[in-house]
Backbone of each chain as ProteinMPNN parsed JSONL, in Angstrom:
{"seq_chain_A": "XXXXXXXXXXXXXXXXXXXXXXXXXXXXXXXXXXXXXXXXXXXXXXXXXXXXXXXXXXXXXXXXXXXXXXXXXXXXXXXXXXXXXXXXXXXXXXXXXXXXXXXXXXXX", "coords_chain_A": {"N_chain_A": [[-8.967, 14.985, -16.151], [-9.167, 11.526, -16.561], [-10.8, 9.569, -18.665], [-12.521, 6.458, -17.263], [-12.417, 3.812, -19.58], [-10.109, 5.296, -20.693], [-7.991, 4.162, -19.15], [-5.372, 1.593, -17.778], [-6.326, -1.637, -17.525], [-5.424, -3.295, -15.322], [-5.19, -2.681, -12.156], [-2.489, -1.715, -11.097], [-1.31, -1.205, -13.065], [-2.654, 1.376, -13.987], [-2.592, 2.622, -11.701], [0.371, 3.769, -12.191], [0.116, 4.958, -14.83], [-0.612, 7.167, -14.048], [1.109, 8.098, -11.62], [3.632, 7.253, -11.992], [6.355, 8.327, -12.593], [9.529, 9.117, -12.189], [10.168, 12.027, -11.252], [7.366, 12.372, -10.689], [6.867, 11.362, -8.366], [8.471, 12.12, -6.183], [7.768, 14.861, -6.229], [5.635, 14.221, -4.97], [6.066, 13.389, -2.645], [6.85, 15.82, -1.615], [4.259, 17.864, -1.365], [3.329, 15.735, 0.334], [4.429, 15.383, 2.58], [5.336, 17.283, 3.384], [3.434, 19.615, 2.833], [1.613, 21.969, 1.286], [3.403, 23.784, -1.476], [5.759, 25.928, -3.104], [6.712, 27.164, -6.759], [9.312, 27.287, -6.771], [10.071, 26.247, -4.074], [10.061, 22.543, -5.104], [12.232, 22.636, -6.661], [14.278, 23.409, -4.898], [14.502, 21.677, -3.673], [14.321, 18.455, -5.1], [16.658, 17.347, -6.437], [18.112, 18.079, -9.615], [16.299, 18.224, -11.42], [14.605, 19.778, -13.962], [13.416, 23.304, -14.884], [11.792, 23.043, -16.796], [10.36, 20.374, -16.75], [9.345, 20.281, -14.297], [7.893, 21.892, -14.714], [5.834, 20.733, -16.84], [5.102, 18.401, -15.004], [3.864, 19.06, -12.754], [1.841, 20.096, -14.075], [0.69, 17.895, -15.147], [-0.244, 16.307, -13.084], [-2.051, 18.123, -11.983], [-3.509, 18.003, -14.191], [-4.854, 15.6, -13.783], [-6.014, 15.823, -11.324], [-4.799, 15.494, -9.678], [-3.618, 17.043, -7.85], [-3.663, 20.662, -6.937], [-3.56, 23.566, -7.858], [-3.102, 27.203, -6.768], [-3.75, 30.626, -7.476], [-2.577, 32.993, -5.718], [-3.635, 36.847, -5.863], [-1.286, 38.572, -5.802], [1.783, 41.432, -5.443], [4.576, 40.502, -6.402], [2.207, 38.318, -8.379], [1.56, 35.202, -6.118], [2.067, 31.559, -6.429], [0.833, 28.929, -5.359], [0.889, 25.196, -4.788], [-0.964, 22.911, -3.915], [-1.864, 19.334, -2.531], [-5.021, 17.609, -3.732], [-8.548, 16.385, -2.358], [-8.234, 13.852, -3.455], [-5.43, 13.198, -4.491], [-4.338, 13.452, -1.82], [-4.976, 10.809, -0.954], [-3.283, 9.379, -1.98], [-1.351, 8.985, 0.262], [-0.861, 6.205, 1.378], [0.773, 5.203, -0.548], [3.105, 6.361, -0.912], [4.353, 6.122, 2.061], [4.192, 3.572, 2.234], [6.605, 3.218, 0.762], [8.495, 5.363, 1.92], [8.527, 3.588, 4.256], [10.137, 1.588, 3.057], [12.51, 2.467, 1.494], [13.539, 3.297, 4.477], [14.184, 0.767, 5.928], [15.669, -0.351, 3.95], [18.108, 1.571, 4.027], [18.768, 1.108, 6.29], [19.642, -1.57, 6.455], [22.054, -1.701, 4.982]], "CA_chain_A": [[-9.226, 13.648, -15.622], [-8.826, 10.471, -17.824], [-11.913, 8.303, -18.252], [-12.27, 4.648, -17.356], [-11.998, 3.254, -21.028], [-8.383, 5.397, -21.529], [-6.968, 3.599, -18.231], [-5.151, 0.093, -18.209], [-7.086, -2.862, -16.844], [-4.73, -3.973, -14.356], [-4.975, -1.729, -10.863], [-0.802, -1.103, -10.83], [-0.858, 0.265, -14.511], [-3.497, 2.751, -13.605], [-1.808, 3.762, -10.512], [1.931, 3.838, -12.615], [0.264, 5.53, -15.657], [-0.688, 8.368, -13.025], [2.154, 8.831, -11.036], [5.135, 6.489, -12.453], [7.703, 8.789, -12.529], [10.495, 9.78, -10.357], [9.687, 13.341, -10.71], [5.725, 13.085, -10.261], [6.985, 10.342, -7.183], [9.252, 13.207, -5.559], [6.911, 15.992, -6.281], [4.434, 14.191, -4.585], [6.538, 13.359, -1.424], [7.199, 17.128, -1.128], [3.49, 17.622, -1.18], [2.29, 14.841, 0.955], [5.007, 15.375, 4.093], [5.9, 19.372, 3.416], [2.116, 20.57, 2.483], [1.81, 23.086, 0.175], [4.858, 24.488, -1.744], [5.98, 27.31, -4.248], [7.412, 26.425, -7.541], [10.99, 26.91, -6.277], [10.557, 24.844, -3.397], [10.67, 21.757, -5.268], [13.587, 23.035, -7.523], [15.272, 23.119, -4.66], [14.47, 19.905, -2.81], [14.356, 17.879, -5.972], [17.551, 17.365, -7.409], [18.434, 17.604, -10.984], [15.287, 18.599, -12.079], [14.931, 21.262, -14.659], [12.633, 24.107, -14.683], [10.402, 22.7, -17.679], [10.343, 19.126, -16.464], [8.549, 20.313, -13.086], [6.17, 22.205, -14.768], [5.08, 19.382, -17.262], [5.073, 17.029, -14.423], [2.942, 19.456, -11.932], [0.53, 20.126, -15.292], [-0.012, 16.362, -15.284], [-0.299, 16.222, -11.633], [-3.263, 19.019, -11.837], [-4.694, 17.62, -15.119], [-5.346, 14.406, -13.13], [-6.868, 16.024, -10.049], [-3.791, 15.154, -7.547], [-2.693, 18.754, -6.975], [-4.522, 21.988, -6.964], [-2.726, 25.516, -7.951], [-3.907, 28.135, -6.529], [-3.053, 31.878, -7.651], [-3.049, 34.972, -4.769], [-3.435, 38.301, -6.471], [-0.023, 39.653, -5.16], [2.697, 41.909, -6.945], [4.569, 39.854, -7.665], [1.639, 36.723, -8.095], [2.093, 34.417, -5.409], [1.41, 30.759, -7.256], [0.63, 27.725, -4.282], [0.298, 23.858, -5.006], [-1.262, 21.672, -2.565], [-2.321, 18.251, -2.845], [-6.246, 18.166, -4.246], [-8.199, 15.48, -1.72], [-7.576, 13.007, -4.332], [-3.969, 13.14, -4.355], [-4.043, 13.368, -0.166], [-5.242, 9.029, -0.543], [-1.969, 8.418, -2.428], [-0.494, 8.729, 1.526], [-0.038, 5.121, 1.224], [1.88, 4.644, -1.409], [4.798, 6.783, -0.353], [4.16, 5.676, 3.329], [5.365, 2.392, 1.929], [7.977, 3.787, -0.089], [9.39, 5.594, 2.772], [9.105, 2.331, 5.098], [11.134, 0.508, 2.466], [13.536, 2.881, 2.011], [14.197, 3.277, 5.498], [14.273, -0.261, 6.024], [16.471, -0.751, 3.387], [19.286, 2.14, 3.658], [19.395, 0.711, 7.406], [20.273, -2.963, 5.87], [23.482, -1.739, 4.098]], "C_chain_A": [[-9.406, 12.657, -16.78], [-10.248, 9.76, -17.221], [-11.63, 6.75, -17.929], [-11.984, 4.142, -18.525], [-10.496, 4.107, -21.018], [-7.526, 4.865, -20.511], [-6.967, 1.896, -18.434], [-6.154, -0.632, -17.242], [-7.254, -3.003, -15.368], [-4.614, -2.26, -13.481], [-3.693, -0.554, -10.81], [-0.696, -0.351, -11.966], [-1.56, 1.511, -14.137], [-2.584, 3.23, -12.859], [-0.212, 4.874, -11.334], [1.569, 4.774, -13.612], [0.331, 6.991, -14.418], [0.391, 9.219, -13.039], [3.471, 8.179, -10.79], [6.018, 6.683, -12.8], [9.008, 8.669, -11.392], [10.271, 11.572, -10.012], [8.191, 13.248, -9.98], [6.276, 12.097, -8.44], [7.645, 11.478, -6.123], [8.754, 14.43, -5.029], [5.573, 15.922, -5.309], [4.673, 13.805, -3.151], [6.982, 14.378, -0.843], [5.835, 17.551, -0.492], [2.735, 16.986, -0.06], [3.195, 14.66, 2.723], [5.283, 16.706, 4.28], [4.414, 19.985, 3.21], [2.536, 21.012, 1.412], [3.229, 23.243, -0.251], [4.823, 25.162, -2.775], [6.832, 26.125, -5.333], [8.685, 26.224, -6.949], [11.412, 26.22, -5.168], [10.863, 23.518, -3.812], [11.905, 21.749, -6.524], [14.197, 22.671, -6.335], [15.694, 21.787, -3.667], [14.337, 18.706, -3.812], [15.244, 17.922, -6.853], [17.756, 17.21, -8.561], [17.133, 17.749, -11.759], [15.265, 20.306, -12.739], [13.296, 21.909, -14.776], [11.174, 23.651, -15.997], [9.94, 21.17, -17.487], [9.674, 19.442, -15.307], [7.238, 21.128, -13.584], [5.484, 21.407, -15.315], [4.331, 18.56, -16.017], [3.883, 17.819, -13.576], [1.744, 19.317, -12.883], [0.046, 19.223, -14.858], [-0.977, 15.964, -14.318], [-1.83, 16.628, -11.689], [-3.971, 18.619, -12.624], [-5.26, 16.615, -14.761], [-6.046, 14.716, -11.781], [-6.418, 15.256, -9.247], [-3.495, 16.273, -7.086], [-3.874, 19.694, -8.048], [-3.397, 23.066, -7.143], [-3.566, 26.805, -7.745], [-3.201, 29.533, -6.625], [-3.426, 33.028, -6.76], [-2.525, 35.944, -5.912], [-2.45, 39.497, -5.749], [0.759, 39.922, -6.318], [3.738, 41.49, -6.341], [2.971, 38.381, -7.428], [1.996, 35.739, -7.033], [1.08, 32.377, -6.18], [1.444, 29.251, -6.322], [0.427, 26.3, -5.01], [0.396, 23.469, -4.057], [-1.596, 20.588, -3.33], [-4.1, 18.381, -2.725], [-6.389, 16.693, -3.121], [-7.993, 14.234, -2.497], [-6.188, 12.865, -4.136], [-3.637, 12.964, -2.954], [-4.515, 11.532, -0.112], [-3.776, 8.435, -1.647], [-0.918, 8.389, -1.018], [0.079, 7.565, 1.647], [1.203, 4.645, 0.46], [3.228, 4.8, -1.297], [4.936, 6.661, 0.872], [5.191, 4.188, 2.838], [6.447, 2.816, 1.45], [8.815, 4.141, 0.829], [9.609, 4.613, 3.622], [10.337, 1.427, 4.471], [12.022, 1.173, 2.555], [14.681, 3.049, 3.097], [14.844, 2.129, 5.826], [15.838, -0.661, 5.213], [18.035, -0.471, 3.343], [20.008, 1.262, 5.021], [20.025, -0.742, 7.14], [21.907, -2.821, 5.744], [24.88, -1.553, 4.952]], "O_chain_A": [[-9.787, 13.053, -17.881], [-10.658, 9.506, -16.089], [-10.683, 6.064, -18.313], [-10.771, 3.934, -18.492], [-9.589, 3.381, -21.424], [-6.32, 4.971, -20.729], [-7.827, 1.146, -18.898], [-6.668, -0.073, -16.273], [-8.188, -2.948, -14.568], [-4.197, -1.178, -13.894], [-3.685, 0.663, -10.63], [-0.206, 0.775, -12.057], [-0.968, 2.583, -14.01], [-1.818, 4.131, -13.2], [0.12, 6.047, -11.158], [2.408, 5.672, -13.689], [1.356, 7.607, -14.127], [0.728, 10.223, -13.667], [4.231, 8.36, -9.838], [6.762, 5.845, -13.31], [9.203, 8.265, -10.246], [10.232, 12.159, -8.93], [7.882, 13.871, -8.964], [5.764, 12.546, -7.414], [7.006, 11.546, -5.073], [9.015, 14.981, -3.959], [4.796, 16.807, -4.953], [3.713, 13.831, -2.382], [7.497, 14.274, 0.27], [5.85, 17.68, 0.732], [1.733, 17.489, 0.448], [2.77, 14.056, 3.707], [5.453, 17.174, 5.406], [4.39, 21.162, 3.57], [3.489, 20.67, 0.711], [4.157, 22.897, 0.479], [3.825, 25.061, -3.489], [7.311, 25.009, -5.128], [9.104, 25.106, -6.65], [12.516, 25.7, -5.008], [11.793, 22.993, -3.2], [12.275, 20.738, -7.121], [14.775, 21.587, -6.414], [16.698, 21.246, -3.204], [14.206, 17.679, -3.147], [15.006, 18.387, -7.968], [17.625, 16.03, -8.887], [17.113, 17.243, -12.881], [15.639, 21.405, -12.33], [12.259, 21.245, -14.763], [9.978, 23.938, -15.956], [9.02, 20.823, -18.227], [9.06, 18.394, -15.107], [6.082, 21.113, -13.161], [4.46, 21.062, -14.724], [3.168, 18.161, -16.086], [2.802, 17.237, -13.663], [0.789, 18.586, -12.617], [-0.972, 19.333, -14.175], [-2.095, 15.476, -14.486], [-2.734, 15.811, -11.511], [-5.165, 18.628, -12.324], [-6.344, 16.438, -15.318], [-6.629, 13.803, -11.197], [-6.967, 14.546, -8.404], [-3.12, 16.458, -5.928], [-4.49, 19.569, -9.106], [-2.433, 23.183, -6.386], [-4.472, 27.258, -8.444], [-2.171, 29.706, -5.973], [-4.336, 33.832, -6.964], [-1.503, 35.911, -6.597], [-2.644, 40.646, -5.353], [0.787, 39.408, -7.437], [4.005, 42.276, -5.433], [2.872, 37.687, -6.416], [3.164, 35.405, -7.23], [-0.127, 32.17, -6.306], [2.237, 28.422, -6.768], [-0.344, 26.37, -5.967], [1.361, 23.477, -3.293], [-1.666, 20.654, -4.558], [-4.58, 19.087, -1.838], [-5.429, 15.979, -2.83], [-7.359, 13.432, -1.811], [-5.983, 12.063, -3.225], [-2.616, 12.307, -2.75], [-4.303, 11.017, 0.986], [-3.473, 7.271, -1.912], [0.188, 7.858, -1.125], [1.27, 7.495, 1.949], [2.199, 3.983, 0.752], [4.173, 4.024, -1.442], [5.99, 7.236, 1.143], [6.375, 3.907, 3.024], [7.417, 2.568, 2.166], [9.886, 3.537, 0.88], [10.785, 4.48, 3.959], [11.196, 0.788, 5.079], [12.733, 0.945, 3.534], [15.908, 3.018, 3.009], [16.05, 2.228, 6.052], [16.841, -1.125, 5.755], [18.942, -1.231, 3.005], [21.165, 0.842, 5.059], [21.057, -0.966, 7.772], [22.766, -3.558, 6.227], [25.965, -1.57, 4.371]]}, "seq_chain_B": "XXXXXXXXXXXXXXXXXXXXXXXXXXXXXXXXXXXXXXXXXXXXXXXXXXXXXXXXXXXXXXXXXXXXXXXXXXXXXXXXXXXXXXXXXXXXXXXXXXXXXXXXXXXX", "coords_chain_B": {"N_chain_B": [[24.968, -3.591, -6.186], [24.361, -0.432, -4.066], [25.976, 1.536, -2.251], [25.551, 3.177, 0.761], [26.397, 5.388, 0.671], [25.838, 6.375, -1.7], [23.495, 6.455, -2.251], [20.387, 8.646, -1.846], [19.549, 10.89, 0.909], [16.999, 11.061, 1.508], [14.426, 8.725, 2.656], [12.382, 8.075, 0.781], [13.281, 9.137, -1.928], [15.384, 7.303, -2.075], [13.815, 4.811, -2.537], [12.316, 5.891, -5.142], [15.047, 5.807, -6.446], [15.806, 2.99, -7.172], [13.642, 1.975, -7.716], [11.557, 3.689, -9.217], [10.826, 3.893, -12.233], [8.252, 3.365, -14.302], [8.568, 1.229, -16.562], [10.295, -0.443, -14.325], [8.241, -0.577, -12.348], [6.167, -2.107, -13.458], [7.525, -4.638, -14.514], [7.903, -5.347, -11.557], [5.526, -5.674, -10.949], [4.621, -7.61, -12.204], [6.521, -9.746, -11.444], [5.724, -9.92, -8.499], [3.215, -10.428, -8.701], [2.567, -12.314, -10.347], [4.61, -14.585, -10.344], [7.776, -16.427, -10.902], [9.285, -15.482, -14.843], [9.775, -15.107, -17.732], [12.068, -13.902, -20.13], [10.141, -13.266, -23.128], [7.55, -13.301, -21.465], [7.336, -10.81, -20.395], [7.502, -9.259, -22.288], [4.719, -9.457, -23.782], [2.989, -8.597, -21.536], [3.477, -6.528, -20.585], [2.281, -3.108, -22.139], [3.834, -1.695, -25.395], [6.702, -1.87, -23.906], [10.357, -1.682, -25.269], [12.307, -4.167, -26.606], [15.334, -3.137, -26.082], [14.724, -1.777, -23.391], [13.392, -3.178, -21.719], [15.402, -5.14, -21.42], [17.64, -3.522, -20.418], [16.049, -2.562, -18.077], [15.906, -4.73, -16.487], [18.363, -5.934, -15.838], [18.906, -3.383, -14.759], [17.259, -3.749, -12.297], [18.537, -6.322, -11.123], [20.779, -5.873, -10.588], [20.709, -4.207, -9.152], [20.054, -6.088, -6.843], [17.298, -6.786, -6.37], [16.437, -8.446, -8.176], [16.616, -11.659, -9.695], [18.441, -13.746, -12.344], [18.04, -17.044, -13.833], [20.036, -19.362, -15.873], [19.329, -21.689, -17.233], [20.544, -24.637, -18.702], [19.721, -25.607, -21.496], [18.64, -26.551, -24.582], [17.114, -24.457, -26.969], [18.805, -22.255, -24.351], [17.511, -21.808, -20.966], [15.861, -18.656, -19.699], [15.113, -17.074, -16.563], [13.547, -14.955, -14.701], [13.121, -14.262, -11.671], [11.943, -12.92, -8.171], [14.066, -11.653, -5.55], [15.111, -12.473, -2.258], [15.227, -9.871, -0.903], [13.738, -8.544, -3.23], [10.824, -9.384, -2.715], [10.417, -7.634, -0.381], [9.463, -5.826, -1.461], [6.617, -5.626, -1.963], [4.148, -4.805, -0.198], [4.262, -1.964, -1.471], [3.659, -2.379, -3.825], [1.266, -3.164, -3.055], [-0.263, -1.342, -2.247], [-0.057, 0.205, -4.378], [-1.831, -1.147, -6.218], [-4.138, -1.326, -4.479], [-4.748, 1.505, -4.817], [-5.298, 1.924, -7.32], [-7.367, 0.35, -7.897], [-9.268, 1.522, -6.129], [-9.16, 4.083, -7.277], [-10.186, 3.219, -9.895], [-12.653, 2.511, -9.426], [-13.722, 4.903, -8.702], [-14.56, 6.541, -10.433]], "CA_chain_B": [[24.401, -3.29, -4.846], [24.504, 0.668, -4.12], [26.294, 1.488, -0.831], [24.516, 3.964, 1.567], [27.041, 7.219, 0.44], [25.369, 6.497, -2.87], [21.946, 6.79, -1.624], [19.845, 9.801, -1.723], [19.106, 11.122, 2.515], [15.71, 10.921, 1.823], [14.241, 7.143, 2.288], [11.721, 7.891, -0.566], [13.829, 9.367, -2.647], [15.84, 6.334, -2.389], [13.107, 3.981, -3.328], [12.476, 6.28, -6.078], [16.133, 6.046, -6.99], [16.006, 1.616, -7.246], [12.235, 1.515, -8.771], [10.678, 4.778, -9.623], [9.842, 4.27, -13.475], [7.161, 3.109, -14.851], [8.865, -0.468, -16.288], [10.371, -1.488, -13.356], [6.822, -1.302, -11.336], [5.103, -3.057, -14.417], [8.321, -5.691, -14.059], [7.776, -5.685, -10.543], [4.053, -6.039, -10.894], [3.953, -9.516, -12.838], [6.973, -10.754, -10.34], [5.018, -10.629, -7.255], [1.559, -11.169, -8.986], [2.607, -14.017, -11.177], [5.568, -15.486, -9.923], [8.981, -16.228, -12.121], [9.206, -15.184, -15.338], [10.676, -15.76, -18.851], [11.809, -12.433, -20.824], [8.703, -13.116, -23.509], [6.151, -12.973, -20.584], [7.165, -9.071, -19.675], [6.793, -8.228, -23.454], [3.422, -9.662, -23.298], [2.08, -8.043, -20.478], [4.107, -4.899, -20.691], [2.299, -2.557, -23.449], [4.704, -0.585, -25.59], [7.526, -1.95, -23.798], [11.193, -2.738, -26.09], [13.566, -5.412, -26.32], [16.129, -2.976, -24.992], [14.534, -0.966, -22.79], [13.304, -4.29, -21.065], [16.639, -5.847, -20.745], [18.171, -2.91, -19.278], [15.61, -2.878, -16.718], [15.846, -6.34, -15.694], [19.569, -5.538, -15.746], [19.325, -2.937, -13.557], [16.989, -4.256, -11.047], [19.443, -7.472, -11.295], [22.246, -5.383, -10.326], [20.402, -3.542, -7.37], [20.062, -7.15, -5.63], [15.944, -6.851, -5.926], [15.898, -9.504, -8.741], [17.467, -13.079, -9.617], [18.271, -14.279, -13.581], [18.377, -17.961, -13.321], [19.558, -19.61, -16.662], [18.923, -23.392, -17.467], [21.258, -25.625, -19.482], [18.605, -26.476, -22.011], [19.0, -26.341, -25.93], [18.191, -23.453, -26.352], [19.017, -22.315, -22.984], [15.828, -21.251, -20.631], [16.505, -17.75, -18.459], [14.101, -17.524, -15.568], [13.851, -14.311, -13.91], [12.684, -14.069, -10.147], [12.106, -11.883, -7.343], [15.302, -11.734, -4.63], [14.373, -11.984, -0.504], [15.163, -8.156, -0.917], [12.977, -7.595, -4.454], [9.929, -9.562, -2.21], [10.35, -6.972, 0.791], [8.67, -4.379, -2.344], [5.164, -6.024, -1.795], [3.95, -3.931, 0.398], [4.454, -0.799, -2.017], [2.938, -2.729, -5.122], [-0.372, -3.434, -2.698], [-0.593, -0.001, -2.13], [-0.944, 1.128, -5.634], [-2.858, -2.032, -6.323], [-5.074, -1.076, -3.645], [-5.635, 2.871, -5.06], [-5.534, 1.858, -8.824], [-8.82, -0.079, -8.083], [-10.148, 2.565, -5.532], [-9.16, 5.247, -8.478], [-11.157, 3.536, -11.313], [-13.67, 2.331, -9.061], [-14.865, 6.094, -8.49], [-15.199, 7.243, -12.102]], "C_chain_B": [[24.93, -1.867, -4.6], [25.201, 0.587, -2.67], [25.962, 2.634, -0.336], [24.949, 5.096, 1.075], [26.291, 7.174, -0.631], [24.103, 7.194, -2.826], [21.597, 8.385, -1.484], [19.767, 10.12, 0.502], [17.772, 10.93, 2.778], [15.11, 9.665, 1.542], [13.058, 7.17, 0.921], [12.394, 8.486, -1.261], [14.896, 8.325, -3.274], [15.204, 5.214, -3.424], [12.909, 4.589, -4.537], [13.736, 5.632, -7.032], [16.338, 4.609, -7.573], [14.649, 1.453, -7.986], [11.429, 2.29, -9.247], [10.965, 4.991, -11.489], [9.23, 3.649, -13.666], [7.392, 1.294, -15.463], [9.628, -1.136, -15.397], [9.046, -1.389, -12.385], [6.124, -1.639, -12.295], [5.889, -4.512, -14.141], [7.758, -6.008, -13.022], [6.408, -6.54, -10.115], [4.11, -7.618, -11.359], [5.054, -10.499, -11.79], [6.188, -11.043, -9.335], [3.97, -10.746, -7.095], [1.398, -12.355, -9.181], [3.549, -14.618, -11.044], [6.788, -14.873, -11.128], [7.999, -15.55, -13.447], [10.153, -15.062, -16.824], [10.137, -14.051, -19.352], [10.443, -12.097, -21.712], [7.831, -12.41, -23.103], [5.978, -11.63, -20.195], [6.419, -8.948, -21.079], [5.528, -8.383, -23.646], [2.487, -8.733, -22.81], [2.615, -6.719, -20.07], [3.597, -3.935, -21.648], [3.627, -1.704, -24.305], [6.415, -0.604, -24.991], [8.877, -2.991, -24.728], [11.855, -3.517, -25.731], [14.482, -5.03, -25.248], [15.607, -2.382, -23.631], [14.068, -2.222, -21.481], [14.378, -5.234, -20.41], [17.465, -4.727, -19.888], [17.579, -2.469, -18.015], [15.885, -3.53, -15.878], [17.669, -6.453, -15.294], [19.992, -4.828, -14.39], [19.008, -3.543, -12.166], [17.928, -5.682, -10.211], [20.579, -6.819, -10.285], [22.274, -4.437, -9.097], [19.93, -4.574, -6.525], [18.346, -7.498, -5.686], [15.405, -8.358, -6.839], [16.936, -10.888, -9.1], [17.597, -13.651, -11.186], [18.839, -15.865, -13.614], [18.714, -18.544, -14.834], [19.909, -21.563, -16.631], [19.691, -23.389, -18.5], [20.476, -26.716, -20.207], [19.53, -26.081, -23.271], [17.763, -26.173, -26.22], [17.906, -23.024, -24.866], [17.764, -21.275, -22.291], [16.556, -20.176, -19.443], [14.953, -17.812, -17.829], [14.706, -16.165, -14.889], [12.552, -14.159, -12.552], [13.198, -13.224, -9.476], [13.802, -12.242, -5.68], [14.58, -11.768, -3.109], [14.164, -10.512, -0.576], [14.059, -8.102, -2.289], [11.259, -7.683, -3.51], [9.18, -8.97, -1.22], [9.174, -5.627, 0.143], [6.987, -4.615, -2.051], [4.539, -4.922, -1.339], [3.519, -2.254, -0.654], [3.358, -0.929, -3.477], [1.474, -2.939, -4.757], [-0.755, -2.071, -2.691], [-1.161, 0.801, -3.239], [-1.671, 0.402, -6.37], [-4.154, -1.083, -5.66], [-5.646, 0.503, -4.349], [-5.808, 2.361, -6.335], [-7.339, 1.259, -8.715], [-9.753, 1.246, -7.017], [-10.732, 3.593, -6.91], [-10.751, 4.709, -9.511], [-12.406, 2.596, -10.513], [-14.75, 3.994, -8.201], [-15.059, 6.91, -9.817], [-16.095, 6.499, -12.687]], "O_chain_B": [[26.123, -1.826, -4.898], [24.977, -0.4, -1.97], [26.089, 3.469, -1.231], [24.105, 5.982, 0.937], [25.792, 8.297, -0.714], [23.803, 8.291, -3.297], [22.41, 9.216, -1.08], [20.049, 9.143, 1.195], [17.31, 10.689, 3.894], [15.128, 9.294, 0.368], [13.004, 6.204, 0.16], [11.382, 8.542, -1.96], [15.266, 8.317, -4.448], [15.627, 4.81, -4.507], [13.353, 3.842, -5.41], [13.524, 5.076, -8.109], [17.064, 4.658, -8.566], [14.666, 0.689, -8.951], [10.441, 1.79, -9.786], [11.261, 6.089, -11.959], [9.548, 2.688, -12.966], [6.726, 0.341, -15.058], [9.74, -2.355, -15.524], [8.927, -2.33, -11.6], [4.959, -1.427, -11.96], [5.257, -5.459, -13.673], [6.985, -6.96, -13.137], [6.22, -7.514, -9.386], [3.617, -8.578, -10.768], [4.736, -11.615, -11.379], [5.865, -12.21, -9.116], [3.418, -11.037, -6.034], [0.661, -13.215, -8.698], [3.517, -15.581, -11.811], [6.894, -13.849, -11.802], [6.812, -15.223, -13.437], [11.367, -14.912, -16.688], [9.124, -13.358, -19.26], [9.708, -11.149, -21.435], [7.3, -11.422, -23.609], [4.918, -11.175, -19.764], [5.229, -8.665, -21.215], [4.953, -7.297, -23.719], [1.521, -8.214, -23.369], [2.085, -5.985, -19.236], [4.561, -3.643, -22.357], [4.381, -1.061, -23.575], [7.255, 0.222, -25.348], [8.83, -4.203, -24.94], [12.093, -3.686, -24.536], [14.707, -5.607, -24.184], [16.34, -2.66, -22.683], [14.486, -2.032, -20.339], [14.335, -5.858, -19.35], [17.906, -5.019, -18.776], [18.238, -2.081, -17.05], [16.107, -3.224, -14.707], [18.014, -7.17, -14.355], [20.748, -5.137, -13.47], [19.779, -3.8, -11.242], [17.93, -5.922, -9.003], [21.085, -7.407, -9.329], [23.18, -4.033, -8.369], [19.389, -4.222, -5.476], [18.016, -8.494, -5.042], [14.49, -9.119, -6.525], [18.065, -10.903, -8.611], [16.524, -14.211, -11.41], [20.049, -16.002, -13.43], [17.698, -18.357, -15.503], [20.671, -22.283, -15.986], [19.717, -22.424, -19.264], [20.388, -27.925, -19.992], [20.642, -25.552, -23.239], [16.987, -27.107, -26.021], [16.902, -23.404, -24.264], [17.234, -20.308, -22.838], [17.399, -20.491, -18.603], [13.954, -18.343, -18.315], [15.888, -16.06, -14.558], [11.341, -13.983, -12.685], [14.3, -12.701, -9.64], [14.102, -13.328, -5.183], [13.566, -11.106, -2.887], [13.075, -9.988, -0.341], [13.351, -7.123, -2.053], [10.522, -6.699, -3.444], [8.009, -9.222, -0.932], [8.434, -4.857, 0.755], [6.246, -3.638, -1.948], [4.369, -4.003, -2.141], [2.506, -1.6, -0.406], [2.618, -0.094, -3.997], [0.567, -2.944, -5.589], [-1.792, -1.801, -3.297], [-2.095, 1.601, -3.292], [-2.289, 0.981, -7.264], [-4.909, -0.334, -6.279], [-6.862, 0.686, -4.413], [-7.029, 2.375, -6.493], [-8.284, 1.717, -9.358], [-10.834, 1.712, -7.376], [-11.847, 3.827, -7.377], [-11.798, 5.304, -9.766], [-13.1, 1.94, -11.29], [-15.795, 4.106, -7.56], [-15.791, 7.892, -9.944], [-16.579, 6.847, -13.764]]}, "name": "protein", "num_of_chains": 2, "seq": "XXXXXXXXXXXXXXXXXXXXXXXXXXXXXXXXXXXXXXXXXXXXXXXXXXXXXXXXXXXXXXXXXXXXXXXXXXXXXXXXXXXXXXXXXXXXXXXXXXXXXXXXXXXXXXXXXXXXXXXXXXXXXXXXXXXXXXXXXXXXXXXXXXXXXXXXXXXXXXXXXXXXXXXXXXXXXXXXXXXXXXXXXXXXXXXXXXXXXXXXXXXXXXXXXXXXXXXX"}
């Protein structure tokens, strides 16, 4: 978790340093409408993403206390991410996101 | 302007696909906080953001219909960039992470 003094001022930078990607943005719309998921679920619902670019991005995810990993003691390991409840109040953000979208593809 | 085959299927994945990094929602942020905008005023209020990396933003968003480069017939000549009917429809998305950025660093 980042303290107050290492975040920007302004509301939107905070939010953007967060989760101002397109992966952590993707990762977190798998998350926040699919629940839980395995690593290889968002491999395969997240196009074009490579196998060390989703783990960085989950790391981040977890080092910020938006997502939780949780490890079952199965052979093989079974390795879960959910959204932590922190990460479950970014609903809005991609709530809008998906309204615009929709909104928008229907425009064209 | 993208045409719908272009488009991802998923409406957030879309929005992703037109504003999901980090300087176009800082761009976005000072359009529909602070109105127009003269190239200067991003570098300003953008940390860390470059010359190019700034113009090919404003480029792109330009070129996905969301923004407007207006230039004046001054000596030397004044550009003026503004938000589009379509860039203004983003509101909504920018209150949202307005709205958690201050929740966020108002619980640490």
């Amino acid at each position: 978790m980042l303290t107050k003094e290492e975040l920007p001022e302004c509301p939107v930078a905070t939010t953007v340093q967060l989760i101002g990607n397109k992966w952590k943005l993707l990762i977190l719309r798998d998350l926040i409408y699919n629940g839980a998921q395995r690593f290889t679920d968002f491999v395969k619902t997240i196009p074009g993403i490579s196998k060390k670019v989703l783990t960085d991005n989950l790391r981040a995810l977890e080092s910020d206390g938006l997502l939780e990993r949780e490890v079952f003691a199965e052979v093989p390991p079974r390795v879960v991410y959910s959204l932590s409840d922190l990460g479950k109040t970014l609903k809005p953000i991609l709530d809008a996101m998906f309204d615009w979208g929709t909104d928008y593809k229907n425009s064209l």
